[in-house]
C-alpha positions as CSV (number, residue, x, y, z in Angstrom):
1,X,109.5,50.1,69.8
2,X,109.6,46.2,69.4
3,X,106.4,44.3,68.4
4,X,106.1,43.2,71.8
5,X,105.9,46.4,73.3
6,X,103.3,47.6,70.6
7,X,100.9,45.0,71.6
8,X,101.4,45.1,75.6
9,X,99.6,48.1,77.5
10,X,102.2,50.8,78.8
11,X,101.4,50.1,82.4
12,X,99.5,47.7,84.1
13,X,98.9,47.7,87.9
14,X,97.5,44.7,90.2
15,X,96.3,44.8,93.6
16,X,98.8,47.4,94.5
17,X,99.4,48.7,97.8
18,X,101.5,50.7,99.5
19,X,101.2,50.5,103.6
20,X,103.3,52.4,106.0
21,X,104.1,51.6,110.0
22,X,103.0,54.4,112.4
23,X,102.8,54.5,115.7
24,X,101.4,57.1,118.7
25,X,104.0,56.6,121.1
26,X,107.7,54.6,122.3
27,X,105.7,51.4,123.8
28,X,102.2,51.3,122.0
29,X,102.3,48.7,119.3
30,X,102.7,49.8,115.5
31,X,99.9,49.8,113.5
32,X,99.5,49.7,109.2
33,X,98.8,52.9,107.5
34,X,97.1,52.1,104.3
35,X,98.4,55.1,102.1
36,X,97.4,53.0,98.7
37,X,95.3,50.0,99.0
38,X,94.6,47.8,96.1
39,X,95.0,49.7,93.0
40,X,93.8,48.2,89.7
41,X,94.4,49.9,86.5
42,X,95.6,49.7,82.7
43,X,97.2,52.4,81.0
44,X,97.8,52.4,76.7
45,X,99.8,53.8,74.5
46,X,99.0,56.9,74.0
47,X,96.0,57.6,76.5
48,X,95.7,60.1,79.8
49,X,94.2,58.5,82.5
50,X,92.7,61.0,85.6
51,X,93.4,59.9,89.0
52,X,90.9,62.4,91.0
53,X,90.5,62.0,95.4
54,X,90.5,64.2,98.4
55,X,93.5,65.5,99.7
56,X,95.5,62.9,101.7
57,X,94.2,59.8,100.0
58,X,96.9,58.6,98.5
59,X,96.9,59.8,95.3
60,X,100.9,61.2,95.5
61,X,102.1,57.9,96.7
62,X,100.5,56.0,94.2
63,X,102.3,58.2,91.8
64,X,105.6,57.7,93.1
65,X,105.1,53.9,93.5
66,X,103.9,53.3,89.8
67,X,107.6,54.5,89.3
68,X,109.6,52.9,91.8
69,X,110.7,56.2,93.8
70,X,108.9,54.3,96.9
71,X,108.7,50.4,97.6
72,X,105.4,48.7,96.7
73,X,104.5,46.6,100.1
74,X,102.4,44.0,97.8
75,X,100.9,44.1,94.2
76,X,102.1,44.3,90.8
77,X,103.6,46.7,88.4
78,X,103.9,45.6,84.4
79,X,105.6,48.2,82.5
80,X,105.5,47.1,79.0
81,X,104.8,43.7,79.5
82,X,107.9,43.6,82.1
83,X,106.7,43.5,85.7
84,X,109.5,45.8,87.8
85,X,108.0,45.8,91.1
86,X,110.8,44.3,92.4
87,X,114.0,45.3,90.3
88,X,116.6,47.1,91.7
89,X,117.5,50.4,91.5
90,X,120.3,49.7,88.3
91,X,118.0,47.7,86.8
92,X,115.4,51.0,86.6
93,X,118.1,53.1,86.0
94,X,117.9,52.7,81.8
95,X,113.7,52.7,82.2
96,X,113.9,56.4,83.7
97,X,113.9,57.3,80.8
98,X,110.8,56.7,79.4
99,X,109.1,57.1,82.6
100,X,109.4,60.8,84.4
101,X,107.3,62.7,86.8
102,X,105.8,66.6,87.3
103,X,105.9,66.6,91.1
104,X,103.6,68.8,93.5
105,X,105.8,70.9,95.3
106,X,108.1,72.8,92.7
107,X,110.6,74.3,95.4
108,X,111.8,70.8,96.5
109,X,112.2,69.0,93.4
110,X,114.7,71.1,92.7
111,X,118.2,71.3,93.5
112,X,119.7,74.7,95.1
113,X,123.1,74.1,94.2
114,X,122.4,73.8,90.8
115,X,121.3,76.2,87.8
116,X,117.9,76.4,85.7
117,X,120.2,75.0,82.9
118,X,121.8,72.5,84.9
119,X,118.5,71.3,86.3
120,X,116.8,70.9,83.1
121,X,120.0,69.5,81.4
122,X,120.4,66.3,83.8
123,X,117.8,64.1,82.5
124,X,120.1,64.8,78.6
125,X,123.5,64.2,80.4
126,X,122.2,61.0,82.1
127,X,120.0,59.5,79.7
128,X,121.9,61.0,76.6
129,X,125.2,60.6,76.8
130,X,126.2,61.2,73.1
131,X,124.8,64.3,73.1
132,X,127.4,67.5,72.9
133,X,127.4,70.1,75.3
134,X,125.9,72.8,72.3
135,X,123.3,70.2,71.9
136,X,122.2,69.8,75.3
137,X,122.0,73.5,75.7
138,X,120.0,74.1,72.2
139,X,117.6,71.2,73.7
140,X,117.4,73.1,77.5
141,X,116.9,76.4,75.9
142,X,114.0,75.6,73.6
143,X,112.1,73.3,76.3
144,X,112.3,76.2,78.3
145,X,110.9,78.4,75.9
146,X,108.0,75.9,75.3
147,X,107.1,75.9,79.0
148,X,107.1,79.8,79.2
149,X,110.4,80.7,80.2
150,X,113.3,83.3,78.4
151,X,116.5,81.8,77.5
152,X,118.1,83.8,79.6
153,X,117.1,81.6,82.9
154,X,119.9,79.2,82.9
155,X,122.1,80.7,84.6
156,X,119.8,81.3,87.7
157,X,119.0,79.2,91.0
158,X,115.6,78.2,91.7
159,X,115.9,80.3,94.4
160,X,115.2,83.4,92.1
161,X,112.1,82.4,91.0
162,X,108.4,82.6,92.6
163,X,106.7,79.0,92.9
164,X,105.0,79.2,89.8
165,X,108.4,79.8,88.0
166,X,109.8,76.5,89.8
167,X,106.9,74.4,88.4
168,X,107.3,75.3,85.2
169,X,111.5,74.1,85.7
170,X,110.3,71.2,87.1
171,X,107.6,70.8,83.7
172,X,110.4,71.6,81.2
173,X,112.8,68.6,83.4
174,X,110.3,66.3,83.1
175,X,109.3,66.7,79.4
176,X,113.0,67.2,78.0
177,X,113.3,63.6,77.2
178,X,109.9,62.8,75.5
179,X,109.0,60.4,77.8
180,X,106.5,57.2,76.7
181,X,105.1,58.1,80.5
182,X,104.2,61.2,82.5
183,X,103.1,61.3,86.0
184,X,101.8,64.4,86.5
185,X,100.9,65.3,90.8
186,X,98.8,68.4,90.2
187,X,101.4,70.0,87.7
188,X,99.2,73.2,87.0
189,X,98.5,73.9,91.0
190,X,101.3,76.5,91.5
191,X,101.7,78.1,88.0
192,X,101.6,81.8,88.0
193,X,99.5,83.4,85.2
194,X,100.7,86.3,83.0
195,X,99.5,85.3,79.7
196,X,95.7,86.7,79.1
197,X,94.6,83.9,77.4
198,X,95.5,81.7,80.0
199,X,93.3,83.8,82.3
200,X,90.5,83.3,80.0
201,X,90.9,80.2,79.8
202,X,90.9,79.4,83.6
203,X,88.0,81.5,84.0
204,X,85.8,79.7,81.0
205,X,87.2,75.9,82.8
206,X,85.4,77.3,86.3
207,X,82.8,78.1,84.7
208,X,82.1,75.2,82.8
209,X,82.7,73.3,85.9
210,X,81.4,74.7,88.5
211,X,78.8,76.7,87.6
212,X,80.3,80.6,87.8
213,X,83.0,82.6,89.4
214,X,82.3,84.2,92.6
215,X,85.7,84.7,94.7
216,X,89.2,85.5,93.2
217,X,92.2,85.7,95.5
218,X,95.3,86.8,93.2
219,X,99.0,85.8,95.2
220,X,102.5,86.1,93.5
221,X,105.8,86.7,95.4
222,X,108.5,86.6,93.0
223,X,111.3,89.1,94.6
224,X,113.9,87.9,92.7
225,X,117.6,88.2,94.4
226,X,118.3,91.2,97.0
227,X,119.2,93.7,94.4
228,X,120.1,97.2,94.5
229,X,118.3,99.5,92.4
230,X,121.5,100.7,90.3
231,X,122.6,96.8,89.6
232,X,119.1,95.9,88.9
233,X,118.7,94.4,85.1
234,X,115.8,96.2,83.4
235,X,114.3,91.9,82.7
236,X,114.0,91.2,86.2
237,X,112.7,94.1,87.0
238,X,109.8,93.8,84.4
239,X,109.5,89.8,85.2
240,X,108.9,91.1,89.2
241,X,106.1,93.3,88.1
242,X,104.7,90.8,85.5
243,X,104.4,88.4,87.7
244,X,103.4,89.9,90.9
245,X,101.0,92.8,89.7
246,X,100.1,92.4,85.8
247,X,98.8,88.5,86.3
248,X,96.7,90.0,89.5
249,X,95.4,92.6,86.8
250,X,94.7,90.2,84.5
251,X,93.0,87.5,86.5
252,X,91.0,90.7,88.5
253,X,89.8,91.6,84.6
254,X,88.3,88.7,83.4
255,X,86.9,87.6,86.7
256,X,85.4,90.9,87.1
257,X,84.0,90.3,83.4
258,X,82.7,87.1,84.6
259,X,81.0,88.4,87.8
260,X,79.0,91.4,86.2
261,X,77.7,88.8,83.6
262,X,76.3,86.8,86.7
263,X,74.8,89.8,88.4
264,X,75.1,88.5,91.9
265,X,78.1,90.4,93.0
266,X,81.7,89.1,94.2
267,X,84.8,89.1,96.3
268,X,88.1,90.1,94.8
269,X,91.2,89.9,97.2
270,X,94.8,90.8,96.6
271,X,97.5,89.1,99.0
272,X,100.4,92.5,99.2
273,X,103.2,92.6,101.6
274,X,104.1,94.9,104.2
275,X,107.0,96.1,101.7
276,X,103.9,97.6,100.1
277,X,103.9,100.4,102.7
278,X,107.4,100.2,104.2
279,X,109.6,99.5,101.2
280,X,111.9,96.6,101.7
281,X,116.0,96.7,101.2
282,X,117.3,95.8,97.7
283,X,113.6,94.7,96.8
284,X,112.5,97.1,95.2
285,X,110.8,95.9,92.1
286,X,109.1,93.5,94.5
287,X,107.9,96.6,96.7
288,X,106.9,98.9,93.5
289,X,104.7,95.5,92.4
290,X,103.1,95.3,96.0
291,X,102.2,99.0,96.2
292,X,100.4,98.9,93.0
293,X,98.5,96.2,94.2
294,X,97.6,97.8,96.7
295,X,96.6,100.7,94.1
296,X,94.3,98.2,91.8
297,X,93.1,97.2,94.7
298,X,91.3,101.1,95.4
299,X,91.0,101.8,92.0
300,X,88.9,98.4,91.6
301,X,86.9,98.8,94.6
302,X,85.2,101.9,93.0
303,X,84.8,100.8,89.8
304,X,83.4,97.5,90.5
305,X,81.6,98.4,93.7
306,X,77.9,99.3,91.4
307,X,78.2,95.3,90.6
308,X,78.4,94.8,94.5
309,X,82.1,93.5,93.7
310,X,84.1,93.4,96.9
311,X,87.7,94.4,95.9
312,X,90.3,94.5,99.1
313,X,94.2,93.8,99.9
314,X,95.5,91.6,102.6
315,X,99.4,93.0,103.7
316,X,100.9,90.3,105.9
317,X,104.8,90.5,106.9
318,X,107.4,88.6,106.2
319,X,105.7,85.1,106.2
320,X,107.6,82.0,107.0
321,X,107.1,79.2,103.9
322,X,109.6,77.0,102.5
323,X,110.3,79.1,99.8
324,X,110.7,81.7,102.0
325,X,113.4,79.7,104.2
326,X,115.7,79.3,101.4
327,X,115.6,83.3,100.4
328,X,116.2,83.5,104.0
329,X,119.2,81.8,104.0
330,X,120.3,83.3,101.0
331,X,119.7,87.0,102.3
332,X,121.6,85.8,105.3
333,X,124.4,84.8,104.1
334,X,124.4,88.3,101.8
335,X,125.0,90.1,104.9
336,X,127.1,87.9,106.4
337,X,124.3,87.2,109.5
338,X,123.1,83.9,110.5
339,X,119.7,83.1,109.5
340,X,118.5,83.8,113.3
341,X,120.4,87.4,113.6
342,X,118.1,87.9,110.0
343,X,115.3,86.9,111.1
344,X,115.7,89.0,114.1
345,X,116.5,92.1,112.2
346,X,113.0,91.2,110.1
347,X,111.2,91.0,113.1
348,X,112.6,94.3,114.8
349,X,110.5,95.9,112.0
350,X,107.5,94.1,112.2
351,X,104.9,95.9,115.1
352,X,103.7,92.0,116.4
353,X,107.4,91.4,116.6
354,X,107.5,87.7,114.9
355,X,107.3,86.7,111.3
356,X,104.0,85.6,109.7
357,X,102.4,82.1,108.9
358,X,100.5,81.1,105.8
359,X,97.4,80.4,108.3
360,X,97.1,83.8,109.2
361,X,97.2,85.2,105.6
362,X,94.3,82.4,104.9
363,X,92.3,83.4,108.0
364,X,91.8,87.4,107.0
365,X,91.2,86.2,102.9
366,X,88.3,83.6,104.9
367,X,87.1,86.5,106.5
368,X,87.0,89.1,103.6
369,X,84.6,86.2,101.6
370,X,82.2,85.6,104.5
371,X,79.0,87.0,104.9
372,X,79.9,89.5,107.6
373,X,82.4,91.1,105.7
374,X,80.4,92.1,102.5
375,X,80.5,95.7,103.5
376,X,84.3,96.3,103.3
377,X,86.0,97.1,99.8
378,X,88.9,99.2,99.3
379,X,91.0,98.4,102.4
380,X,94.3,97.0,102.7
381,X,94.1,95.1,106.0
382,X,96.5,94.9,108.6
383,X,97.6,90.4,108.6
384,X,99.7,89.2,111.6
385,X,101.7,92.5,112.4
386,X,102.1,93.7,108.8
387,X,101.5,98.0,108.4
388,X,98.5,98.8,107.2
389,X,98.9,100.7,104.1
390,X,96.7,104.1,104.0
C-alpha cells in the first residue's frame, strides 16, 4: 500500500443517494423513490462498521452503490482517497479486487452453468492471472474448507446444495482474494447449522440479546440430485441427513437446554415434507431425513412435554421457492418432461391438487406459537395438501 493510501480512510461516503422512478400506472406522472437518501459515513483500515434498519429501507442498495454495481443518483464515493462515483465500468474493473461483496440471496448470486470450483475460482482467474491452474485449485479447495465445505464440492452445481450450502459458495467467492473491503448483506441469514458449537453459540448470542429463547423452528431441504438408491454415494447421503435432520437435532438440543433453564415452557417446530410419509422418487436420503424428523419430533414431544415444551412437525408439499424452480427444471429435464408436465405429475399426487407456497408453511408454524395452540405437541400437521404423517 502507498503512503497515500495509509493515511486516507478506506471509504468515505457524502451525501449519497440513490433514488429510483416509479409509477402506479401508464398516464400518472412518475414520482422519486428514495431507496438511499443522504448517507454519511467513514470507514478505516481495518474497522467493521454495522449498518442495522428494518427490512426495506435501503440497506441492500446502499451496499451495492458503495461498490458501483448500481448508479449513485447524487453524492460521493472516495475509495482510498480516489472518489469513483463516476468511473466507468473498466476503470473499476482493477478496484474489484479489493472491494467484494457476500450478497443476501445465495441461490442467485450464483451461476447454474458453472461448478462450485468454477464459481469460487473466477475472482483468481480474473484478478490473478499469473496464477497456474494447480494454484488456483489449491487456493479454491482450501477456502472451501475454511468456509465449511469438503473438497470434494467442486465439481457440483449450486443446484445440489440446500440454501445454506449456497451462502457459504458465495462466502468462500467473496473472501478468495483477501479483499481490503467486504460488504457483507446479511451473510449469516441462510447458513445451515451442523456444527454443535455453532448451535451453542447461536443460542448463548439470543440470549444475550434478547433476553432468552422461547420458539425454535428448525428448516433444511438439501435433496441433493434425483438419485437412485443403488448410484447414491455413501457422502451425499450422510451430507442429506446432516443437514436436514442432525442440525434440527442439534438446534432442538440446546434450545431445549435453554428453555428448561428458563422454566417458562416453549415451542419447538420442525418444517418435514410430505416425502416424510409418501417417499419421494430418487430422494431417498432426503425422505429417510424428513421421516426422522418427523420421529424427533414424537420422541421430543414426550420428553420435553413435563417443561411444557411444545414439540410438533409441519409437512407441506412440494413448495414452490426459487430454489425449488431450478431443481424443477433440473428434475424436468431428467425425465425428459417440460417443467409444466412435472409439475403436473407433482401435483397429481398432492390431495389439494397444486403445489405449496412458503406463506402457507409460515401460517401453520404462526399458528403452532400462538396462544391457542399451546395444547398440541406431537403432531405432524397436514400444510397446504401435504399427507399427514400418522
Amino acid at each position: 500500500m502507498s503512503e497515500p493510501e495509509a493515511k486516507a480512510p478506506l471509504l468515505v461516503l457524502r451525501d449519497l443517494r440513490v433514488w429510483f422512478k416509479v409509477g402506479d400506472g401508464l398516464f400518472r406522472r412518475k414520482r422519486d423513490l428514495r431507496a438511499v437518501d443522504g448517507v454519511d459515513l467513514e470507514l478505516g483500515i481495518g474497522e467493521a462498521l454495522g449498518i442495522v434498519g428494518e427490512s426495506g429501507c435501503g440497506k441492500s442498495t446502499l451496499a451495492r452503490a458503495i461498490l458501483r454495481l448500481l448508479p449513485a443518483t447524487s453524492g460521493k464515493v472516495v475509495w482510498l482517497g480516489r472518489a469513483i462515483e463516476a468511473e466507468s465500468v473498466a476503470a473499476m474493473r482493477p478496484l474489484r479486487r479489493d472491494m467484494q461483496i457476500i450478497f443476501q440471496d445465495p441461490l442467485a448470486s450464483l451461476d447454474p452453468r458453472l461448478t462450485v470450483g468454477e464459481i469460487v475460482a473466477e475472482p483468481l482467474r480474473v484478478h490473478a492471472p499469473q496464477m497456474s491452474r494447480t494454484q488456483r485449485r489449491d487456493e479454491v479447495t482450501q477456502m472451501l474448507q475454511r468456509v465449511g465445505l469438503p473438497a470434494d464440492v467442486v465439481n457440483r452445481y449450486p443446484h445440489e446444495f440446500s440454501g445454506g450450502q449456497c451462502q457459504r459458495i458465495g462466502i468462500a467467492r467473496a473472501m478468495v482474494l483477501r479483499p481490503k473491503l467486504l460488504v457483507c448483506d446479511e451473510p449469516v441469514s441462510a447458513l445451515d447449522v451442523r456444527d454443535e458449537t455453532q448451535v451453542i453459540a447461536a443460542v448463548n448470542t439470543a440470549v444475550k440479546y434478547f433476553g432468552g429463547l422461547d420458539i425454535i423452528i428448525n428448516n433444511a431441504g438439501v435433496g441433493y440430485l434425483m438419485e437412485p438408491i443403488v448410484e447414491m454415494p455413501i457422502d451425499r447421503w450422510q451430507t442429506v441427513l446432516s443437514v436436514n435432520l442432525t442440525g434440527a437435532f442439534l438446534c432442538s438440543k440446546h434450545g431445549a437446554r435453554q428453555m428448561i433453564t428458563q422454566g417458562r415452557g416453549g415451542r419447538i417446530i420442525n418444517v418435514a415434507s410430505v416425502a416424510a410419509k409418501s417417499g419421494s422418487l430418487h430422494l431417498a436420503a432426503y425422505a429417510a431425513s424428513k421421516h426422522g424428523l418427523v420421529g424427533l419430533t414424537r420422541s421430543a414431544a414426550i420428553e420435553l412435554g413435563a417443561h411444557g415444551i411444545t414439540v410438533n412437525a409441519v409437512c407441506p408439499n412440494h413448495v414452490t421457492t426459487q430454489l425449488g424452480s431450478v431443481q424443477n427444471a433440473y428434475r424436468a429435464k431428467q425425465r425428459g418432461q417440460s417443467v409444466d408436465e412435472y409439475l403436473a405429475e407433482m401435483r397429481g399426487r398432492i390431495p389439494l391438487g397444486r403445489v405449496g407456497l412458503t406463506e402457507d408453511t409460515a401460517k401453520a408454524c404462526a399458528f403452532l406459537c400462538s396462544d391457542e395452540a399451546s395444547y398440541i405437541t406431537g403432531e405432524a400437521m397436514n400444510v397446504s395438501g401435504g399427507q399427514e404423517v400418522h
